[in-house]
C-alpha positions in Angstrom: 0.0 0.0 0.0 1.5 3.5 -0.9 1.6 6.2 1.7 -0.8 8.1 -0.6 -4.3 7.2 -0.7 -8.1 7.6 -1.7 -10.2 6.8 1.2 -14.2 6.6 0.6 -16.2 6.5 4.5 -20.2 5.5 3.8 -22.4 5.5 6.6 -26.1 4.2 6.6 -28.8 4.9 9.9 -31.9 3.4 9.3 -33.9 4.9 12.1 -36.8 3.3 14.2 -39.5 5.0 12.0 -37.8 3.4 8.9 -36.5 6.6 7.4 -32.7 5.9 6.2 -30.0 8.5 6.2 -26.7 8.0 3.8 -23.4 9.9 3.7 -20.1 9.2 2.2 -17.1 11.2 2.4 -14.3 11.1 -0.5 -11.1 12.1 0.6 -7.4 12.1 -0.4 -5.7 10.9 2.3 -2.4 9.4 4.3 -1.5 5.6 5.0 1.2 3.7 6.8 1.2 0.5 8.9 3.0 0.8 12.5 3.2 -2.9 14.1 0.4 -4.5 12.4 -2.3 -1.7 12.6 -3.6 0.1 9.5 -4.1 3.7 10.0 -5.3 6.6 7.6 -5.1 9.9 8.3 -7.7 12.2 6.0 -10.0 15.7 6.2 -12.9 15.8 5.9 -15.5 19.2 5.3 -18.6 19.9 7.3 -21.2 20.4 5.2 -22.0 24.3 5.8 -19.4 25.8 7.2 -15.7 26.6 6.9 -14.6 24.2 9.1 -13.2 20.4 8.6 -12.8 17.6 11.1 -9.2 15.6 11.1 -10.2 12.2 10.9 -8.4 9.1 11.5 -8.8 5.9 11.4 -7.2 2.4 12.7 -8.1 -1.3 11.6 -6.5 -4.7 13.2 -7.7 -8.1 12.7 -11.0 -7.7 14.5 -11.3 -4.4 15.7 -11.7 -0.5 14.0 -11.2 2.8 15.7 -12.5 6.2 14.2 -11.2 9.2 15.8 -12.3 13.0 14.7 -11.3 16.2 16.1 -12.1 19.6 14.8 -16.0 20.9 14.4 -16.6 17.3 15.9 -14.6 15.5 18.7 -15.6 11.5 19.2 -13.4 8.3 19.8 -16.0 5.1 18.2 -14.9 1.6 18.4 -15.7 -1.0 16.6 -15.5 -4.5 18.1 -17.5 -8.0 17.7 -19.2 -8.8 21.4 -18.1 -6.0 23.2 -20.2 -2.7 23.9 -18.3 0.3 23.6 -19.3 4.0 25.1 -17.5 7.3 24.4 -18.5 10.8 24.0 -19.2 12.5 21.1 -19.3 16.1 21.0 -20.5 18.5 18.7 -21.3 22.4 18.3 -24.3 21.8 20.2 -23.3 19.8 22.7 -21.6 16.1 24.4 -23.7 12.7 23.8 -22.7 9.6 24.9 -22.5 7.5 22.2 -23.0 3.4 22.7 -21.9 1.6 20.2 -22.9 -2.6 19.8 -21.0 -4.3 17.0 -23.5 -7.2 15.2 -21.4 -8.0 12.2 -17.7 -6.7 11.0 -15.6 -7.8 8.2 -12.3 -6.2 7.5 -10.1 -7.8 3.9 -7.4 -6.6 3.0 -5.4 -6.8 -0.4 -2.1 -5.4 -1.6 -3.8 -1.8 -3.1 -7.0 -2.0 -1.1 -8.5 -2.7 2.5 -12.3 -2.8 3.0 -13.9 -2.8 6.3 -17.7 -3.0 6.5 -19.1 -2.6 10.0 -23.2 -3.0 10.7 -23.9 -1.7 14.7 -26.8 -0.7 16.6 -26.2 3.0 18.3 -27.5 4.3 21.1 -27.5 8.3 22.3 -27.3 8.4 26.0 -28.5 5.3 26.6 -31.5 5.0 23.8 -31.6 3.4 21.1 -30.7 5.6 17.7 -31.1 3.8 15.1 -29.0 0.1 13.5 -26.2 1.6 11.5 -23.9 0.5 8.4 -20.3 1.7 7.9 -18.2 0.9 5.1 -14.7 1.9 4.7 -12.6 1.4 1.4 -9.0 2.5 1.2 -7.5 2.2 -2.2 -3.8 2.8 -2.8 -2.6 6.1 -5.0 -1.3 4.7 -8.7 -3.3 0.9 -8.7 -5.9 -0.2 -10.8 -8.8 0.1 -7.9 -7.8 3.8 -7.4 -11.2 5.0 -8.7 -14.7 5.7 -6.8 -16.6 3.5 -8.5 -16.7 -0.5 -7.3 
């Protein structure tokens, strides 16, 4: 995997009522491998406003972090049969964010890893709504370096 890299981030909430909210963020981004963890470094833009969020992002074997700072500040983690809880804050205020892993699959090739994540999410301690996340990282100069599958 080169250092340079396109990473695509799609998120899926289907909510109780059975409304479903998409959004995927394109982004050029930075990759490198530190004792056998995976971690991009990208920006991304929040959608009216100035401001962007520094995101990051580290896969192992079984388990994915995403970290953002900037407009928004949250730590999730992603792991099979364990709960996890952190806060998530935003311009208008903290949440704490519960996050309950039901399926994850991470591959990994020599120009591309693919993580896809479904999880139920709870806001202080309710029930949100059951989530998707997919994350593809594709490697600057290979053949899958393109936003189409």
């Amino acid at each position: 995997m080169t250092e340079e890299v396109l990473v695509s981030v799609k998120g899926l909430h289907s909510l109780d009522n059975a409304q479903e909210d998409e959004v995927e963020v394109i982004s050029a981004g930075k990759y490198y491998k530190r004792n056998g963890k995976h971690y991009v470094l990208f920006e991304e833009a929040v959608e009216g406003s100035s401001q962007t969020v520094s995101s990051r992002i580290k896969l192992q074997q079984e388990r994915m972090e995403v970290s953002k700072k900037g407009a928004v500040n949250s730590q999730m983690i992603f792991e099979p049969d364990r709960k996890s809880e952190s806060w998530y804050g935003t311009p208008y205020g903290n949440m704490l964010a519960g996050i309950q892993v039901k399926n994850m699959k991470i591959e990994e090739t020599r120009d591309v890893i693919r993580a896809s994540v479904e999880y139920s999410l709870e806001l202080n301690y309710e029930h949100m709504a059951d989530c998707r996340l997919q994350v593809k990282i594709m490697a600057k100069g290979s053949e899958s370096f393109r936003l189409t599958d």
